[in-house]
C-alpha positions in Angstrom: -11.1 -21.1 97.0 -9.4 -18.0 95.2 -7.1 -17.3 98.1 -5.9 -20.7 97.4 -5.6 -20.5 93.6 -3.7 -17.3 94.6 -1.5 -18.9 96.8 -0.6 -22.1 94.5 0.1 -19.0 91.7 2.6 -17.1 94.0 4.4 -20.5 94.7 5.0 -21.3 91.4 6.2 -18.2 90.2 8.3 -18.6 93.2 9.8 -21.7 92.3 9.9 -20.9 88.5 11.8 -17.7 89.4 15.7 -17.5 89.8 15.9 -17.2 93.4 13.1 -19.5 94.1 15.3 -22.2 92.3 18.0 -21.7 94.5 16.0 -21.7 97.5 14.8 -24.9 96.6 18.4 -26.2 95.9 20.2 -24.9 98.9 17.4 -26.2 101.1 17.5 -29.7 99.3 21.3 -29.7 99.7 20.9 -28.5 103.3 18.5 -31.3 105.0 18.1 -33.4 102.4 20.6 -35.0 100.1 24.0 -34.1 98.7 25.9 -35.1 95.6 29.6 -36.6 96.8 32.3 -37.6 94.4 34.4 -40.8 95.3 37.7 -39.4 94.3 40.0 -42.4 96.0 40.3 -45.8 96.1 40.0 -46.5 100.1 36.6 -47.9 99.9 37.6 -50.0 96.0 35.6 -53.7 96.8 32.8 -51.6 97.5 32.7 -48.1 96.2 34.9 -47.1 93.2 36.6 -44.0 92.6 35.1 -42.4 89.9 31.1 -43.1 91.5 29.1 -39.9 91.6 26.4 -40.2 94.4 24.2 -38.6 96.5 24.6 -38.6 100.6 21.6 -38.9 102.6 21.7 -36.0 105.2 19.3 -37.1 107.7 20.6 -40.8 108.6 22.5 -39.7 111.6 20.5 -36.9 112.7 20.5 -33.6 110.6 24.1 -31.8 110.0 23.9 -28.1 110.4 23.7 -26.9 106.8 27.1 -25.8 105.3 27.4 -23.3 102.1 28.4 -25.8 99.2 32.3 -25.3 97.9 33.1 -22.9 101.0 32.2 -25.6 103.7 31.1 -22.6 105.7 28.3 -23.6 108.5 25.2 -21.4 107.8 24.3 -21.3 111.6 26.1 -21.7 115.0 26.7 -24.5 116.8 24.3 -24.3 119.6 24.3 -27.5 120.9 27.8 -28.1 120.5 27.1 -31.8 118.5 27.1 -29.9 114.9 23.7 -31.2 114.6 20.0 -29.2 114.4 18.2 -32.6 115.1 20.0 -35.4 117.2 19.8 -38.9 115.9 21.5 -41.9 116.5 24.7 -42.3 115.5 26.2 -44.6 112.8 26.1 -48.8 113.6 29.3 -50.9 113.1 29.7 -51.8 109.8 27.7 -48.7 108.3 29.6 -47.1 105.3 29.3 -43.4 106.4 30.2 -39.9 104.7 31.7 -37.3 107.3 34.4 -34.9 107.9 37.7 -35.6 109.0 39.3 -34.2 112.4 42.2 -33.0 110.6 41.0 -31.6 107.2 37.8 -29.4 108.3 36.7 -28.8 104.8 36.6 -32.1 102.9 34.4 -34.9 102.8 35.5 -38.7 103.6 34.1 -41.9 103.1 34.6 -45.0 105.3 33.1 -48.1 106.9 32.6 -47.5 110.8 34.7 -50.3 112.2 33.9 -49.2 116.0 32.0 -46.7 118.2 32.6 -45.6 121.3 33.9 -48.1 124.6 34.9 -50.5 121.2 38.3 -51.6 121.6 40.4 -52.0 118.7 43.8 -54.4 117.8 45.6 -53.9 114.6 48.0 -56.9 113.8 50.0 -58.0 110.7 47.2 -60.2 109.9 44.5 -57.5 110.1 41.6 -55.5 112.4 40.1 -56.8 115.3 37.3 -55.7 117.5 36.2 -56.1 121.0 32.6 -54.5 121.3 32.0 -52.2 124.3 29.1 -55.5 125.3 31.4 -57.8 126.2 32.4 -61.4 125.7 29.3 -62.7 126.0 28.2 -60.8 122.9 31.4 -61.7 120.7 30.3 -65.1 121.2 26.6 -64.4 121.0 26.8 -62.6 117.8 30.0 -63.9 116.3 30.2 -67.4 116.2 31.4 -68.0 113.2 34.4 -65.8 113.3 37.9 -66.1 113.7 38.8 -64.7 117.8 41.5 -64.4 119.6 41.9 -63.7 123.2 44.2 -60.5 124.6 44.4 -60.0 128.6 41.2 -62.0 128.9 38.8 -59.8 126.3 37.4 -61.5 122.9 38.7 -59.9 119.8 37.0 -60.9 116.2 38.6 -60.7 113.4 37.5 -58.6 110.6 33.6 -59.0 112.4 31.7 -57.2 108.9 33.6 -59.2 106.4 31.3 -62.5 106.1 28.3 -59.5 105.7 29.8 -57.2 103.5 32.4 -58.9 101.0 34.3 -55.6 99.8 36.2 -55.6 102.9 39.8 -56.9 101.7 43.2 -56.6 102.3 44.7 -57.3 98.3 45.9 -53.9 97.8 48.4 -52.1 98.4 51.9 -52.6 101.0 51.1 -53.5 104.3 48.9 -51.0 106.8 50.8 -52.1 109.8 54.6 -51.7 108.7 53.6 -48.6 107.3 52.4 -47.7 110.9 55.3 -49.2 112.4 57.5 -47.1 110.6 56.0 -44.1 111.1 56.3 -44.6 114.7 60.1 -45.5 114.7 60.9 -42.7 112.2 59.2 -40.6 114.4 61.3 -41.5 117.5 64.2 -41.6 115.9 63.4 -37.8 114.7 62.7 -36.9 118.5 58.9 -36.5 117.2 55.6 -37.4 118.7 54.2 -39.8 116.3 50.8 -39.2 117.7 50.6 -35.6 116.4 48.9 -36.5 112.5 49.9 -34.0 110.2 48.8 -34.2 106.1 52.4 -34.4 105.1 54.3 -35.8 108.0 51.5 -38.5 108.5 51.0 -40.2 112.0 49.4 -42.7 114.0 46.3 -43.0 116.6 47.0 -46.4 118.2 49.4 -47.2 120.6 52.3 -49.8 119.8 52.1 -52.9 121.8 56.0 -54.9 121.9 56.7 -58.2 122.3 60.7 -59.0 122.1 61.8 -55.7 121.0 59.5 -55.4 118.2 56.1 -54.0 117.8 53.0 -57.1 118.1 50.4 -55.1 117.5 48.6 -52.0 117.7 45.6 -50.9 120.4 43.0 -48.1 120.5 39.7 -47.8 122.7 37.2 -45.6 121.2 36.4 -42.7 122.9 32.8 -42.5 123.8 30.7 -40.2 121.1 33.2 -41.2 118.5 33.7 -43.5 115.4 36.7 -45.9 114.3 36.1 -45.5 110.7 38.1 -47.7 108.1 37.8 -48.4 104.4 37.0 -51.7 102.8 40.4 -51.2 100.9 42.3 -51.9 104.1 46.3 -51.6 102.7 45.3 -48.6 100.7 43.3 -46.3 103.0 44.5 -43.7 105.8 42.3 -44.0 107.6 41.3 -44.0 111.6 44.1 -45.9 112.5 46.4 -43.1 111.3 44.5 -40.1 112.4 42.0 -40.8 115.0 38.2 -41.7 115.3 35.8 -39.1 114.6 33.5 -37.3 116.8 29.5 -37.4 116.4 29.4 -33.6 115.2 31.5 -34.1 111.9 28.9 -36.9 110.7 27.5 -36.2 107.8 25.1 -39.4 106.6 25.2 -42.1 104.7 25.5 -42.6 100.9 22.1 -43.2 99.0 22.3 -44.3 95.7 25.3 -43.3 92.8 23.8 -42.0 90.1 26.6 -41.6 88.0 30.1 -44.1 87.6 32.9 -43.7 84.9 36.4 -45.4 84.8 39.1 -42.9 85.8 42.9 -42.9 84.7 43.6 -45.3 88.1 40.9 -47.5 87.9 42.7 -50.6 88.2 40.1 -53.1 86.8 40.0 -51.5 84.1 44.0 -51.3 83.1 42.6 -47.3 82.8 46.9 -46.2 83.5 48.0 -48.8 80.3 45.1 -49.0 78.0 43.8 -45.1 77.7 40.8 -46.1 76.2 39.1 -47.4 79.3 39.4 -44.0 80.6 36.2 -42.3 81.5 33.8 -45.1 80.1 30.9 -45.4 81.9 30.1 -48.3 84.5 26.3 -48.9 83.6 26.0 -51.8 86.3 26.7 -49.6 88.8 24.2 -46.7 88.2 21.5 -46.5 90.1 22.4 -48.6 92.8 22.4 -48.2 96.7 24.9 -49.7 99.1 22.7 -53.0 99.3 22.4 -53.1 95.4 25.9 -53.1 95.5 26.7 -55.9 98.0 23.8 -57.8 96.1 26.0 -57.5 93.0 29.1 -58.9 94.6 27.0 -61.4 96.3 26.2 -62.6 92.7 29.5 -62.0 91.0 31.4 -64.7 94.0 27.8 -67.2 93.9 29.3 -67.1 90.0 32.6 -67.3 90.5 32.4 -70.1 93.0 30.0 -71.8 90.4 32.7 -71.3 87.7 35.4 -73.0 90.3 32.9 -75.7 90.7 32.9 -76.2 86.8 36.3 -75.9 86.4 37.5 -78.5 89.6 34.8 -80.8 87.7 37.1 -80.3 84.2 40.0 -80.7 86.1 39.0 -84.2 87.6 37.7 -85.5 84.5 40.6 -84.5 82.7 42.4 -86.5 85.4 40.3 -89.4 85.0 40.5 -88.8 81.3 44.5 -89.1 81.6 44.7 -91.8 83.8 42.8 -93.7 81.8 44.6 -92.8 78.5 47.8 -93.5 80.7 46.2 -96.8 81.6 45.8 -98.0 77.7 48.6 -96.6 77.1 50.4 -99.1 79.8 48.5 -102.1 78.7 49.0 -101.3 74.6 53.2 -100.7 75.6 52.9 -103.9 77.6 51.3 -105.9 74.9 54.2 -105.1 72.6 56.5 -105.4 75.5 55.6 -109.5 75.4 55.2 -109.3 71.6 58.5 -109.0 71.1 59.7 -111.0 74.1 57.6 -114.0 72.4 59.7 -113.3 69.1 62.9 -112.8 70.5 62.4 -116.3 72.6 61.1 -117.9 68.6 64.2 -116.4 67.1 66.2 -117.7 70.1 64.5 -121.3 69.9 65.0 -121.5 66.3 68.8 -121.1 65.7 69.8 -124.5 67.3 66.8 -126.0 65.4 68.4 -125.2 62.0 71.7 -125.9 63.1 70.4 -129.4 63.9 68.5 -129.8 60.9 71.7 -129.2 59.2 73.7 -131.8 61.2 71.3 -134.2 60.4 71.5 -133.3 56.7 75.3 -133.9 56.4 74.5 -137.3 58.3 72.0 -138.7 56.2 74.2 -137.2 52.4 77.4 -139.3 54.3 75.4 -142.6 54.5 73.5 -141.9 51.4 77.6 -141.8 50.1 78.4 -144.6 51.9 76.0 -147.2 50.9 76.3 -146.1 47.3 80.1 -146.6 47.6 79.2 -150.5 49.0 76.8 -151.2 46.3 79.7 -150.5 43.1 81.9 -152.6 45.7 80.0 -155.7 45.5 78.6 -155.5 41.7 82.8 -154.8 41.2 83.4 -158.3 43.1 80.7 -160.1 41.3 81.9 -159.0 38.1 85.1 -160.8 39.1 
């Protein structure tokens, strides 16, 4: 019982010490969890630059630990996968935190559009995946969603976006003519526009032509790797610019944020015109996982569609409302119309009756003249 007391004593003054405190911390940031900063708007619709959160470092596996700020691994490689414990790897449609093939020391996040054997078509229109199972399981799984058939395989369009409703394309120029004209510019130049670089840019799909101009653009996924995207689709560089990402630069998946604020391009906000958005705090956003999150925008388009309902309603019965004002209007307009047809017709009947009157007037005074003239005629002749 006292060895125990003892050994509970040694611990804490362990953990209360200095170096016991970083222990603690490096080993918490090593298997454990790690705070990640989203500094970008590639994933906005889902995850907001300017969200402070935590990655969960044992979704995929477990990383080999890395010194934070140096990105220096703590260990070697010995199984070659950059993992201490295997697990398996990320599922289509997981939003995943992991380090890009061509910056060695940074931390992306992105939503894994494909894994490996996935094949991949890029259009004007948007992404479009054939899974690695076959046609049978686009139709299977997909029913719902738009397909389109290309040398006999089933591609579906945009297969997460019914699921998860950040995924959007509002953003932003066009994705694909910015590909395309990397990959003229780059012949043109003499160039490979396969070879990504951070300022020259590039592309990891191949063009497809279709009279003289490019259709589309193709990739299959190397087995053991990741097409990863972000939900911001015309704003993110993404896979389809510098290639899919191998299983031993997974890093896990995001957990919760635990802090959001508004940052000077937060575009909802109007943070670039109106300053004093700047740096306020998101409360509905703290706190909350991935699935919190999607709940939320579940909510916000059940409201919106709910406020479309009310407001088509308004709309028809302030159509009704004007026909029917239109309609009294018409009858009111046509009342007077025949009001003052029935007194120009009175006027009109009336004229000739005066007229007549009149006639019969001067007629009647004549033989009222006349007969007074006979009368003074005969009393004249009987006078005689």
């Amino acid at each position: 019982m006292n060895s125990l007391k003892s050994l509970f004593g040694i611990l804490y003054r362990f953990c209360a010490s200095w170096v016991g405190t970083i222990i603690i911390v490096l080993l918490l940031i090593f298997f454990i969890a790690q705070a990640f900063v989203i500094p970008s708007r590639s994933m906005v619709g889902t995850l907001y630059e300017g969200d402070f959160l935590f990655v969960k470092k044992f979704s995929y596996g477990v990383p080999i630990p890395r010194i934070p700020w140096l990105e220096v691994p703590v260990m070697p490689d010995l199984k070659g996968n950059g993992h201490i414990i295997d697990g398996e790897g990320p599922k289509r449609g997981d939003i995943v935190v992991f380090i890009p093939p061509h910056i060695p020391k940074q931390y992306f996040v992105k939503r894994t559009f494909a894994k490996g054997g996935d094949e991949v078509i890029f259009t004007k229109k948007g992404l479009y995946l054939h899974p690695s199972e076959g046609n049978e399981y686009v139709n299977e799984h997909y029913q719902d969603y738009e397909k389109i058939i290309m040398q006999g395989k089933l591609f579906v369009f945009e297969p997460y976006s019914k699921e998860h409703l950040g995924i959007n394309y509002d953003e932003g120029s066009s994705s694909f003519l910015t590909m395309s004209d990397i990959y003229l510019g780059s012949r043109l130049a003499g160039t490979s526009p396969y070879e990504y670089s951070t300022k020259g840019g590039g592309i990891s799909m191949r063009p497809e032509f279709e009279n003289g101009a490019i259709s589309f653009f193709y990739k299959k996924i190397e087995e053991g790797e990741y097409f990863m995207v972000g939900d911001n689709r015309n704003n993110s560089e993404d896979s389809r610019f510098w290639g899919s990402v191998p299983y031993k630069n997974i890093i896990g998946q995001p957990w919760f944020i635990y802090f959001s604020m508004n940052l000077e391009g937060s575009l909802e906000a109007d943070a670039r015109n109106n300053p004093k958005e700047r740096y306020n705090i998101r409360w509905e956003r703290m706190f909350k996982g991935i699935d919190g999150l999607e709940k939320m925008l579940k909510e916000r388009q059940k409201d919106a569609s709910q406020k479309d309902i009310l407001l088509d309603k308004a709309k028809s019965y302030e159509a009704t409302d004007t026909a029917q004002q239109n309609q009294t209007r018409a009858q009111v307009d046509s009342g007077l119309d025949f009001a003052k047809s029935a007194e120009s017709a009175k006027s009109t009947k009336t004229a000739p009756e005066s007229a007549q009157i009149a006639k019969s007037a001067q007629v009647t005074k004549a033989t009222r003249e006349s007969s007074q003239v006979v009368q003074e005629s005969a009393q004249i002749t009987k006078g005689a």
